[in-house]
Steps between C-alpha positions, in 0.01 A plus 500: 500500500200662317569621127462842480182649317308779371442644803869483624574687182310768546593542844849512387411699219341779775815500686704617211280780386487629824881459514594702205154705433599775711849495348355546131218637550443871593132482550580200710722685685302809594188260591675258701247409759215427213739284274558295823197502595370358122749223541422379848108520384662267165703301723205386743298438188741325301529264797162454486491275208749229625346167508364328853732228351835678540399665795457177664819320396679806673371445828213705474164382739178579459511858714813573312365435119221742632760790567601474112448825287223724647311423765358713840818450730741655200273802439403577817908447572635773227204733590542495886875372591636911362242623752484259804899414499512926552683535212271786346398666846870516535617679223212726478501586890894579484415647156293793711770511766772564259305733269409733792831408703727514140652809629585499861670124354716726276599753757620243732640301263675819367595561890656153489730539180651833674705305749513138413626406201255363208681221450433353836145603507450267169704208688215581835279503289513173284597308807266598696180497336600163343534312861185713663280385155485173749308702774335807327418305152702510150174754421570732731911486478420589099301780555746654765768436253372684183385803763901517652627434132242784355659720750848440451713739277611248255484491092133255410716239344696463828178476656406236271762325560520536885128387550553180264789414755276596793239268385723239472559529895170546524394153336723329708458704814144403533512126529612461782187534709177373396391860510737659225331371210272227364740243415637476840174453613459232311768290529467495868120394448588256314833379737313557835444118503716250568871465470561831485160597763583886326433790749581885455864511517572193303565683179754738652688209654490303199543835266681715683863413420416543127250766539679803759884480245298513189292833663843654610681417185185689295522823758886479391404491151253779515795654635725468179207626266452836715741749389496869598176708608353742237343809591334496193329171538426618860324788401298284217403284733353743748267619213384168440105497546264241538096531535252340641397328212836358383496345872236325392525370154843339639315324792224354222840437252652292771138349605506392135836377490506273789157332345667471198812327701226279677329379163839417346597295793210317488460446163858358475447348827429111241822566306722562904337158604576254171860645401665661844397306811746204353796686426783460677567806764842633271267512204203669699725731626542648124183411385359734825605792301182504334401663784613842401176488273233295724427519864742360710225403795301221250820361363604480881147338567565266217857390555530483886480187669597370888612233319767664364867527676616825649730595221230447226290730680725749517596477137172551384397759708830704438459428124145661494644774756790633271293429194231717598694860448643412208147664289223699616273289527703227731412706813241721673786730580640527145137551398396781739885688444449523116168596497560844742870566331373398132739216430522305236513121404792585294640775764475208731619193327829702429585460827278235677577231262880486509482572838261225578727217312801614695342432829315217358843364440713577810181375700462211273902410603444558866189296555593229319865449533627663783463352777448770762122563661447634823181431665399782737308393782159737596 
């Protein structure tokens, strides 16, 4: 077991700032993407500095040590990966689409509400673009559902609250192709070997049982947070406008964000491999919930292993799954959904966070100790 040292402290240190900077800070809070993006850039540097010594008693090899703070493969990594993984082209493509298509969405969604009831439309809604995340991307799924939410006439705080739920669904939604989002590509990369020889549907039939109830029981709690249309919030919404410009400053904002997200992953990526990789799957299950603050793909590149059984596997990635909507910046959905509805940390903590630790919980009890997994065979 390596002692911990001044590096490990400042990682940790990092991780708390950015845990409760946006909380008590309201400069923080308004400049999200550049406080995250001044830790990851600390974070990678702090890293730096740990000794060739330590690194080696971890496990670390020569190519490895090399990888430490900055170096080519990081930057070119945080500058490229929001481009080339299409998370940028995606949000400012469908950013043009919905600005020039914003009101045609708003007739037929208005169309809609006239003879089916709103309540069902949120339950559609939630369900559905939290399973077809899997085929169309979590990107893509998030910027449908702030457009249909936008449109919907519904107080902003019930908004809030409905597109927190929705990105829970979301989150979970997406993994279970290796399509719907970066961690699920991943983790089969890194299963595709042998025992498990991972192809496209092993996810779902691994994921599925825990995945589809927790997507339906988040459309039924959208459901029980949407109360009664308002013609007043209706008519607000339809004078919502949006220019070309604010299209895109968010597209560079969440270009920024997800390079911040990349830097703090792999700046912390030292403190994952000495203190995580040995802790017993209950424990990492908990521990996972850092998650909801660092990107859930390099923790999933860190902690995966073939060599692990089935139920650790699923543990951990559930863990990082749930984990992920509990703060902004846990998930790309949660990151693209606050910045076009102007959501706050705080705004979103007040639901995301005891929302989180109650599924966290019943998921915790039902991988662990009840003995019930299906395995679906595609």
């Amino acid at each position: 077991m390596v002692s911990p040292t001044l590096v490990d402290i400042g990682l940790f240190a990092i991780v708390l700032v950015v845990l409760v900077g946006p909380f008590m800070v309201k400069k923080i809070e308004h400049n999200l993407e550049a406080f995250l993006f001044v830790m990851g850039v600390l974070a990678v540097t702090i890293a730096g500095f740990e000794s060739r010594a330590v690194l080696e008693a971890i496990g670390y090899n020569h190519e490895q040590i090399a990888e430490v703070g900055w170096n080519m493969k990081l930057i070119m990594e945080a500058a490229m990966e929001p481009v080339v993984k299409g998370i940028v082209p995606a949000v400012l493509v469908a950013g043009l689409l919905f600005h020039y298509g914003r009101s045609y969405a708003q007739n037929a969604m208005a169309a809609i509400l006239d003879k089916v009831s709103i309540k069902l439309v949120v339950f559609l809604m939630v369900v559905i673009l939290g399973l077809a995340s899997s085929v169309i991307t979590a990107i893509i799924s998030a910027l449908l559902l702030v457009e249909l939410v936008n449109c919907m006439p519904i107080d902003r705080q019930t908004k809030i609250n409905l597109v927190i739920i929705a990105c829970f669904s979301i989150g979970l939604g997406a993994v279970l192709t290796p399509v719907g989002e970066p961690l699920s590509t991943i983790a089969v990369t890194k299963l595709q070997g042998a025992p498990y020889n991972a192809g496209f549907f092993f996810l779902f039939n691994q994921l599925a049982i825990y995945i589809i109830p927790g997507v339906l029981a988040m459309g039924a709690l959208a459901v029980a947070f949407t109360g009664k249309k308002s013609q007043e919030a209706c008519h607000v919404a339809a004078e919502e406008t949006e220019t070309l410009r604010d299209v895109v400053i968010r597209g560079a904002k969440v270009y920024l964000f997800v390079a911040a997200l990349l830097l703090l992953g792999g700046g912390m990526k030292i403190a994952i491999d000495k203190y995580l990789l040995t802790v017993p799957p209950q424990i990492l299950y908990w521990v996972n919930s850092i998650s909801a603050i660092l990107d859930n793909a390099t923790m999933t590149a860190a902690e995966l292993s073939p060599a692990m059984e089935i139920t650790q596997i699923q543990a951990v990635l559930m863990g990082l799954l749930i984990a992920g909507g509990m703060l902004i910046p846990g998930n790309i959905p949660n990151i693209i959904s606050a910045q076009k509805l102007n959501i706050s940390s705080k705004d979103w903590a007040k639901l995301g966070v005891p929302l989180g630790l109650v599924m966290m919980l019943v998921y915790y009890v039902w991988v662990f100790y009840i003995p019930f997994h299906i395995e679906f065979a595609l």
